[in-house]
C-alpha positions as CSV (number, residue, x, y, z in Angstrom):
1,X,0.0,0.0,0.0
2,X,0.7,3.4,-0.7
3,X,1.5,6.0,2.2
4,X,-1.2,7.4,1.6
5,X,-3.7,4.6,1.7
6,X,-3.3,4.6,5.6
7,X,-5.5,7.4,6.3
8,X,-8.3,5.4,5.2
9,X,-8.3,1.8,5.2
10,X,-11.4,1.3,5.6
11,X,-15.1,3.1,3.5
12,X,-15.0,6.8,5.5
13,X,-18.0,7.2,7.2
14,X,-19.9,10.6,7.9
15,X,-22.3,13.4,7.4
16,X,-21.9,16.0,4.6
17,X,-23.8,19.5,4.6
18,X,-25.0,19.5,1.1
19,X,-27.7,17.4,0.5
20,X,-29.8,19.6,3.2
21,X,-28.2,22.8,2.8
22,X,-26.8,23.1,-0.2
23,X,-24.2,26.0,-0.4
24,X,-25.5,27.7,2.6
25,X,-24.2,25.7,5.8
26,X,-23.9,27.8,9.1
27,X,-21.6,27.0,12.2
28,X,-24.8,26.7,14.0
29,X,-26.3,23.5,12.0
30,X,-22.9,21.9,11.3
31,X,-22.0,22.2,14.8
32,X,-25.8,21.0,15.7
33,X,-25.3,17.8,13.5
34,X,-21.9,16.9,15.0
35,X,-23.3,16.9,18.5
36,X,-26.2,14.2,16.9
37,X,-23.6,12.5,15.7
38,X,-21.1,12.2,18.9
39,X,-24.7,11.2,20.6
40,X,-26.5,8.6,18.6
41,X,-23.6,7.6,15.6
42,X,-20.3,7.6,16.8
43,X,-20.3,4.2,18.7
44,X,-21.7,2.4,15.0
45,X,-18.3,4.1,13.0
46,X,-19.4,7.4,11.9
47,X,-16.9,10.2,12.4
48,X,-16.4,12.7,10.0
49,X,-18.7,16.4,9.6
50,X,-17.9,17.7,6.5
51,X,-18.4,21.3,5.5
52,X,-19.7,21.2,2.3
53,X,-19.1,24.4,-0.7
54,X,-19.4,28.1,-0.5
55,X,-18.2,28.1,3.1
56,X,-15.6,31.2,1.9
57,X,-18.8,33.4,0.8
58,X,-20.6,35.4,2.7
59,X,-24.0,35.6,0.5
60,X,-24.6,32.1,-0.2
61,X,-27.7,30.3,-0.3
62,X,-29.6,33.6,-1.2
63,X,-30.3,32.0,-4.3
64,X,-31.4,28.9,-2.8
65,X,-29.9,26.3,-4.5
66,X,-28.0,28.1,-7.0
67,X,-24.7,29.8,-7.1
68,X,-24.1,33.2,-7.2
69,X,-22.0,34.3,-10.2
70,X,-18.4,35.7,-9.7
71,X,-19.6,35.5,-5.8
72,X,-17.2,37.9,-3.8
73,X,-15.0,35.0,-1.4
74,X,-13.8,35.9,1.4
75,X,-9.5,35.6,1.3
76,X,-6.5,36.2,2.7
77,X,-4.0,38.8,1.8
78,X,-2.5,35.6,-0.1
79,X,-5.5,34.5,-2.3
80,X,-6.4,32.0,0.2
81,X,-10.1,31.2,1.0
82,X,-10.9,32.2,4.6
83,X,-14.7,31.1,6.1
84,X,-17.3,33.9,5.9
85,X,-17.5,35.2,9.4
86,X,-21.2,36.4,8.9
87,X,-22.1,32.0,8.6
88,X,-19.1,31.2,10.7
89,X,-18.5,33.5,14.0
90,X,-15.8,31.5,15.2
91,X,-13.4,32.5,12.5
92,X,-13.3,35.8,13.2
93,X,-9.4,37.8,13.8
94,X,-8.1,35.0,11.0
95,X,-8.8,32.1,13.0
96,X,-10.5,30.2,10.0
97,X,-11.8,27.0,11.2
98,X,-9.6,26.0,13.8
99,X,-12.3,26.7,16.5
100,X,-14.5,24.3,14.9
101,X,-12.4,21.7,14.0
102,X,-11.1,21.7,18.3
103,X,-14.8,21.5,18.7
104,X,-15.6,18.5,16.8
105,X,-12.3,16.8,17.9
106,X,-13.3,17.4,21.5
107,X,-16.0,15.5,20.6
108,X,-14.2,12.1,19.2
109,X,-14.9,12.9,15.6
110,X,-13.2,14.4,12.3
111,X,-13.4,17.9,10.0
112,X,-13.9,18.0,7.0
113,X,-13.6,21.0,4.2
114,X,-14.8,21.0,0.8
115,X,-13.0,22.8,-2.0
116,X,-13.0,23.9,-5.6
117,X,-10.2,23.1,-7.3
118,X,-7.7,26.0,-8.3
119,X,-7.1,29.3,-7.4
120,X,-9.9,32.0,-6.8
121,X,-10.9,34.3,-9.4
122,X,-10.7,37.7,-7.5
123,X,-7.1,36.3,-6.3
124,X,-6.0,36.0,-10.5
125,X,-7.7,39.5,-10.9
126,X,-6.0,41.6,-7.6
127,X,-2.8,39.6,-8.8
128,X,-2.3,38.7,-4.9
129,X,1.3,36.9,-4.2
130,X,1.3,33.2,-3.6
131,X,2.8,32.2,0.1
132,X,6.2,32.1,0.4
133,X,7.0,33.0,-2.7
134,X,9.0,36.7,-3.8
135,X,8.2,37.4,-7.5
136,X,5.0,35.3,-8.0
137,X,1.4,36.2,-8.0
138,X,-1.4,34.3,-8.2
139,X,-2.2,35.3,-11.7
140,X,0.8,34.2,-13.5
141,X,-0.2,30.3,-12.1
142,X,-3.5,30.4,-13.1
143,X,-5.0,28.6,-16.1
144,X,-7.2,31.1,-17.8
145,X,-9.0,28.4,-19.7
146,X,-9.8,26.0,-17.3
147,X,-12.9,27.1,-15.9
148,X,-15.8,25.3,-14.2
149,X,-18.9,24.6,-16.0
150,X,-21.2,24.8,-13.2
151,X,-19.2,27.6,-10.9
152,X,-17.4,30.3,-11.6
153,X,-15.3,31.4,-8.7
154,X,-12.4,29.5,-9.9
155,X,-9.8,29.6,-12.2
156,X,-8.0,26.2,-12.5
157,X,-3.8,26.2,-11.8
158,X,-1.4,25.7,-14.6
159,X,1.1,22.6,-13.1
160,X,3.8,23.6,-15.3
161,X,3.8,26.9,-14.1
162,X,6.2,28.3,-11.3
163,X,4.5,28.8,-8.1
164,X,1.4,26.2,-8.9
165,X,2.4,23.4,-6.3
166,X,3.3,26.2,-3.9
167,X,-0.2,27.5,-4.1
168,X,-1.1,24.3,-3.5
169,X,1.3,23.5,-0.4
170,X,-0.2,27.2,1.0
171,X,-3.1,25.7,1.4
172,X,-3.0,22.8,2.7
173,X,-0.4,24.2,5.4
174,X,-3.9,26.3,6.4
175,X,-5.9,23.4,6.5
176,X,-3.9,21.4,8.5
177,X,-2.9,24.0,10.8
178,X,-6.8,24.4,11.1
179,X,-7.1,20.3,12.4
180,X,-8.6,19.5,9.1
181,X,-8.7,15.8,8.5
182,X,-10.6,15.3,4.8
183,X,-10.6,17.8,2.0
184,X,-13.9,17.4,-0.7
185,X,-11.9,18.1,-3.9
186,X,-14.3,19.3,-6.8
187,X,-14.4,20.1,-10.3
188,X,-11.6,17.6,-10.6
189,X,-12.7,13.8,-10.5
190,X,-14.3,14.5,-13.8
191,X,-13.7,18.0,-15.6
192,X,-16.9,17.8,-17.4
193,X,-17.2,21.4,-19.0
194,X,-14.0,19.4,-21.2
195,X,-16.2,16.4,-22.6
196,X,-13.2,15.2,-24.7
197,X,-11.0,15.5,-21.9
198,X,-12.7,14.3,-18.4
199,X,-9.8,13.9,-16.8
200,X,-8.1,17.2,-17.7
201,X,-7.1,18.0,-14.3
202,X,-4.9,15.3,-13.4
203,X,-1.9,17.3,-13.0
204,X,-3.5,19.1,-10.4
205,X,-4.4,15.9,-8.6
206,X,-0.9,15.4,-8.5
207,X,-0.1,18.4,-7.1
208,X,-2.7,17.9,-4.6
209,X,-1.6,14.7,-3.5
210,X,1.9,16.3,-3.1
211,X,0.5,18.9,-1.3
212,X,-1.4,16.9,1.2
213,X,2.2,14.3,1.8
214,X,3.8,17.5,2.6
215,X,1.7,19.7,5.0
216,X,2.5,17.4,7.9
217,X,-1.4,16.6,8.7
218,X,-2.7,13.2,7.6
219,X,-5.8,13.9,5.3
220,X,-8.7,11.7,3.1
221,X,-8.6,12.8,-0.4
222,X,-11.9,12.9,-2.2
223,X,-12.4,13.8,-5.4
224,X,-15.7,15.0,-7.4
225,X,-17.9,15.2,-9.1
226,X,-18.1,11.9,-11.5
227,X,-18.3,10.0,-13.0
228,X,-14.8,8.7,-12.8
229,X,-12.8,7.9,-15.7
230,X,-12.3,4.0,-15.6
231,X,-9.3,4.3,-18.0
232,X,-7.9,6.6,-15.1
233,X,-8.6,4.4,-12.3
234,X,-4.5,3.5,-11.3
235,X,-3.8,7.1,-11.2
236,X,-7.0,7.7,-9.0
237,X,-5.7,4.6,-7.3
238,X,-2.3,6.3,-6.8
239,X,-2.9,9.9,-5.6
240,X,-7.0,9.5,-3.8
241,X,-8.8,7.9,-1.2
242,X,-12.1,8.7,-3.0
243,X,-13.5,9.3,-6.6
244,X,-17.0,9.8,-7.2
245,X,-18.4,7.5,-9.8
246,X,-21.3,9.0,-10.5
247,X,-22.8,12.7,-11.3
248,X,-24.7,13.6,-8.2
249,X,-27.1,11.8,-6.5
250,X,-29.9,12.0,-4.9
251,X,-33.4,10.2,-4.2
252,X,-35.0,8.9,-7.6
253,X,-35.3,5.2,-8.0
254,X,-33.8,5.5,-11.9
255,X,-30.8,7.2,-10.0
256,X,-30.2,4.1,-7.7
257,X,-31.2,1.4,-10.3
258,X,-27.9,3.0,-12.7
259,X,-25.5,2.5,-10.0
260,X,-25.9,-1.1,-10.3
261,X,-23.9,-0.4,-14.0
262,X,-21.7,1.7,-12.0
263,X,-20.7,-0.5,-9.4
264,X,-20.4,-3.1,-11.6
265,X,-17.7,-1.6,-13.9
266,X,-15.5,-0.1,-10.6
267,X,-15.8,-3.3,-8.3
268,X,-12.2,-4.6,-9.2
269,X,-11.1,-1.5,-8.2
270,X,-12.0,-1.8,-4.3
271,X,-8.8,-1.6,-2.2
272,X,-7.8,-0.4,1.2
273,X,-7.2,3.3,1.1
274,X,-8.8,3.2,-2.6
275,X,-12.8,3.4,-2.4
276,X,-15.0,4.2,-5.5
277,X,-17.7,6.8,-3.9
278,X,-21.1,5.9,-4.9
279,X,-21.9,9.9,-3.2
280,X,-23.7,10.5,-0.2
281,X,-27.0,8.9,1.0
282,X,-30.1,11.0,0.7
283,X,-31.7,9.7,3.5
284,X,-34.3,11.3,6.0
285,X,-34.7,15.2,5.8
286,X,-32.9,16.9,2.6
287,X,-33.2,19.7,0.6
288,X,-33.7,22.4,3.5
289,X,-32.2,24.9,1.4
290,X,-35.0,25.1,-0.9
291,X,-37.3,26.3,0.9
292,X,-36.4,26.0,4.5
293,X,-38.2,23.1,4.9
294,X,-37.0,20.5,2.4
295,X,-38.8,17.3,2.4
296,X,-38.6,14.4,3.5
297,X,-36.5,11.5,1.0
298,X,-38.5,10.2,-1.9
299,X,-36.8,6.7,-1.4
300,X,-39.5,3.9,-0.1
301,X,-38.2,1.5,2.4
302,X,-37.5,-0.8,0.4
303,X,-35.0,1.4,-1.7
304,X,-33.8,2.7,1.1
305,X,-32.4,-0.7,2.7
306,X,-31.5,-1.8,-1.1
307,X,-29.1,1.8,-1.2
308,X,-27.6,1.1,1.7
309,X,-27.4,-2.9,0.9
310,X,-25.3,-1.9,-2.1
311,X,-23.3,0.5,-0.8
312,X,-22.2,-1.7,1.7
313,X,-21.5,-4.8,0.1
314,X,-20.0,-2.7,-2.7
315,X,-17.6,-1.2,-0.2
316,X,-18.7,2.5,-0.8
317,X,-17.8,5.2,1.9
318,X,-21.2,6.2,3.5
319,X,-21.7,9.4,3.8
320,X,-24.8,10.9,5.1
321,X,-27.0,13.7,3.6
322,X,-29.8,13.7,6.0
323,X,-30.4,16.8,8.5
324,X,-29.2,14.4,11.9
325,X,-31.3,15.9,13.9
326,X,-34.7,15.4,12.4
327,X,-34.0,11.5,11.7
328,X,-36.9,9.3,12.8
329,X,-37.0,5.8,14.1
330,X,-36.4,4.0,11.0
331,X,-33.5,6.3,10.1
332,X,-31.5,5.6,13.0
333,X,-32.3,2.1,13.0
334,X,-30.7,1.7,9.2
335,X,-27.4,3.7,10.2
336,X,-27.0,1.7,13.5
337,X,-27.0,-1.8,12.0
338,X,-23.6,-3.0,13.5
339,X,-23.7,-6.3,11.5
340,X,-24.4,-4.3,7.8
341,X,-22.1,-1.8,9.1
342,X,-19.3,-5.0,9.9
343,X,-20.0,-5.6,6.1
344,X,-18.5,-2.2,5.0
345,X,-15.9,-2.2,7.0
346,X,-14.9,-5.8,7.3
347,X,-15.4,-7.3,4.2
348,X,-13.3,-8.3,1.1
349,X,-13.4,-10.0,-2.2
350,X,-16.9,-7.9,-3.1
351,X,-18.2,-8.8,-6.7
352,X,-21.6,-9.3,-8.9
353,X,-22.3,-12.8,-9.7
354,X,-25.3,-11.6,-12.1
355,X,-27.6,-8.8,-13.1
356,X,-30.0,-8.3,-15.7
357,X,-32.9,-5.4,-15.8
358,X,-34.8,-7.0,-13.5
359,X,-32.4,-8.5,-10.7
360,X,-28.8,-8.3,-9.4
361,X,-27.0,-10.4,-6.8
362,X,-23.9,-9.6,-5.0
363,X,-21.2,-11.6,-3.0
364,X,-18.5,-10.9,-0.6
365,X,-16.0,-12.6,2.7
366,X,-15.6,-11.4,6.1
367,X,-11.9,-11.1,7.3
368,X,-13.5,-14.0,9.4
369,X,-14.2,-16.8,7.1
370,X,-18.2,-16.1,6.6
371,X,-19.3,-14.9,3.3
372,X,-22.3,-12.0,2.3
373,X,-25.0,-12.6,-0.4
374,X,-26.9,-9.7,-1.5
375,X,-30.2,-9.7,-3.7
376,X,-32.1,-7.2,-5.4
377,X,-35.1,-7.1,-7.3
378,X,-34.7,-3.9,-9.6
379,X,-38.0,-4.6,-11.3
380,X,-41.6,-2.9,-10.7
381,X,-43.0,-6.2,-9.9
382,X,-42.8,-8.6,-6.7
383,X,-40.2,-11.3,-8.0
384,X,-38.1,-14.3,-6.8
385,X,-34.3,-14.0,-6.9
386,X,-32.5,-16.9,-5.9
387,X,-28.8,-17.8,-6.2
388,X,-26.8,-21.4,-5.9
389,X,-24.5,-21.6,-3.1
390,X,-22.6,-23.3,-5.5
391,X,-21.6,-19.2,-6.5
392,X,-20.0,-18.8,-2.8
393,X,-18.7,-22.5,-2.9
394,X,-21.0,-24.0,-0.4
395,X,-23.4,-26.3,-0.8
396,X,-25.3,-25.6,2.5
397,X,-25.0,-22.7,4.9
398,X,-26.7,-21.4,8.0
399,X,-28.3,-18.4,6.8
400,X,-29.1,-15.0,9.3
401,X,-31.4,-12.1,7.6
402,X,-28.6,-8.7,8.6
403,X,-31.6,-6.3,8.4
404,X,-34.0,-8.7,10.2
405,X,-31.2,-9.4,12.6
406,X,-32.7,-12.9,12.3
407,X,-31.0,-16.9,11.9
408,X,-33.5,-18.6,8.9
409,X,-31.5,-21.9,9.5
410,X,-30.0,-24.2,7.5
411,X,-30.4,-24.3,3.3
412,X,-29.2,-26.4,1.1
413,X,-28.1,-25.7,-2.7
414,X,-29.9,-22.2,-3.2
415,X,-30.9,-19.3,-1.2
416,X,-34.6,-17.6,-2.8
417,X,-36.5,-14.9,-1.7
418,X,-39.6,-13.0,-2.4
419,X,-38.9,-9.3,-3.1
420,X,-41.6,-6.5,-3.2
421,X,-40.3,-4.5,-6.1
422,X,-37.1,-2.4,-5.5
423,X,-36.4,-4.5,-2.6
424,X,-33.6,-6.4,-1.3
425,X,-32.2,-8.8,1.0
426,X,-29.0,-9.2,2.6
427,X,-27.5,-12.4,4.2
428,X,-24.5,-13.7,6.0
429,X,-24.3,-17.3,5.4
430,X,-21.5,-20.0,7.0
């Protein structure tokens, strides 16, 4: 393994700001979910808050969802984004996020930071001087004409340029001197304003990764949006702990049926400290932004336990969208499953033995000599899926139901079940 692999050997495991408030997170509801977190989640494996985008400017989320064109950020005299103080009070006099990242650590947890990739626009424009450096300014590293398609507060950073992985090392230096422990990378997994060149960044991966070995603070690496370049996936391999495989997603049952395909083509790809990212779980309350309210997922049950079955026998980090504090019964109960949880963590060897349009069935090991069968029904209908031990290289198990938290007994030669449509079921069997 890779130094770098370390920092995560197994799926991270979290809460993310975005899915409920978009670009518009305050110190007062990150801090809020944390504390819901260190309360009801911590014990089951979920540590890190991450502070989702716009943290840096001071009027966002007055568009709602959208993003605010050529949004004023706020910096540092060295082009550096600093948080809004207005959305985060504890930064004020320069102390950036420091005071929240002590916080969460006092509370047995991790902070996270999202970022775009490059250098700020207003930097380029003021020409502000890169840290450290005598004779260069931020607009003679910037790369004009690499520009996000979806944001424009960016300009990307020229790697052959003097002063690029400087830049880069400036930054991280503040992060980690801040207690940061994972840095959201975007615009980067897959460049898509560049459709005949997705993976356009990859020189300012590099310099990323080199950025990160160097600022003395160990840090996850993930990388958005997708979806992930397959052809790319040794040198995501080599330099991330995370790549997005998909676009963004969120609660349609088309959205969750696709990333069956998805899954399939990355599940060679599975390593420790190397973790395809199926994106966050919209789960419970999202979408506050909107309106202030949100509502409430559009996933069923059923497609709830089938998301969360595939995430975790797929080995994707799980990373929670909901607003923690508003989660109901059910909710908890699907984030507290220690034994689907052991799954993610614990498992090995995770591969499809078959799909088709209307079913899919999954395998994987334990570290302890047990093996994992997952099936799905991804049809509209109620429908038998059934699979031959012979596929795990049994020929009779004892079989327990790891949502039901119940033993079905012995079976011999194949394992059936009756699935409402969209459903799933997930088994340990020995």
């Amino acid at each position: 393994m890779l130094k770098k692999d370390y920092v995560a050997l197994t799926p991270p495991m979290g809460w993310n700001s975005w899915d409920c408030y978009g670009p518009a997170i305050t110190e007062a509801d990150l801090i809020g979910n944390a504390e819901y977190m260190e309360k009801h989640l911590k014990e089951y494996g979920w540590e890190y808050v991450i502070n989702d985008i716009q943290w840096s400017e001071p009027s966002a989320g007055t568009k709602g969802w959208d993003y605010n064109a050529f949004a004023e950020l706020t910096m540092d005299e060295y082009g550096r984004q600093m948080p809004a103080i207005n959305r985060f009070p504890s930064a004020k006099g320069g102390l950036g996020f420091k005071p929240i990242a002590d916080k969460i650590h006092a509370m047995g947890l991790k902070y996270g930071i999202h970022i775009m990739r490059g250098v700020p626009r207003l930097a380029v424009h003021k020409k502000l001087p890169v840290y450290g450096m005598t004779r260069i300014t931020c607009d003679q590293i910037a790369h004009s004409s690499s520009v996000c398609r979806w944001n424009s507060d960016m300009y990307g950073i020229d790697a052959t340029k003097e002063g690029a992985q400087e830049y880069y090392n400036s930054i991280f230096s503040l992060y980690a001197s801040w207690g940061v422990d994972y840095v959201k990378v975007d615009d980067i997994c897959n460049t898509n304003a560049y459709p005949h060149n997705p993976y356009s960044a990859e020189k300012e991966i590099e310099l990323i990764r080199r950025a990160i070995d160097s600022c003395g603070r160990p840090m996850v690496l993930s990388l958005s949006p997708g979806a992930a370049v397959i052809e790319k996936s040794w040198h995501l391999s080599r330099n991330a702990n995370m790549w997005r495989i998909t676009d963004d997603f969120w609660d349609r049952w088309d959205l969750l049926k696709e990333m069956f395909t998805y899954c399939e083509i990355w599940q060679k790809h599975v390593s420790p400290g190397c973790f395809p990212d199926c994106d966050m779980l919209p789960l419970g309350q999202i979408c506050i932004t909107t309106d202030g309210v949100g509502h409430w997922t559009n996933f069923t049950k059923e497609e709830q336990q089938t998301m969360l079955t595939l995430w975790s026998i797929f080995r994707s980090p799980l990373i929670l969208g909901a607003e923690l504090r508003k989660n109901d019964e059910w909710t908890l109960s699907l984030l507290t499953n220690k034994e689907v949880l052991r799954l993610n963590k614990h498992s090995f060897g995770e591969r499809q033995i078959d799909r088709n349009d209307k079913e899919a069935i999954w395998t994987s090991e334990d570290v302890d000599g047990s093996k994992y069968l997952a099936l799905f029904n991804l049809s509209d209908c109620i429908r038998t899926v059934s699979v031959n031990l012979e596929e795990v290289e049994l020929h009779s198990a004892e079989l327990r139901d790891l949502w039901k938290r119940e033993n079905l007994g012995l079976v011999n030669g194949r394992v059936s079940a009756i699935l409402q449509p969209h459903e799933s079921k997930l088994y340990r069997v020995r």
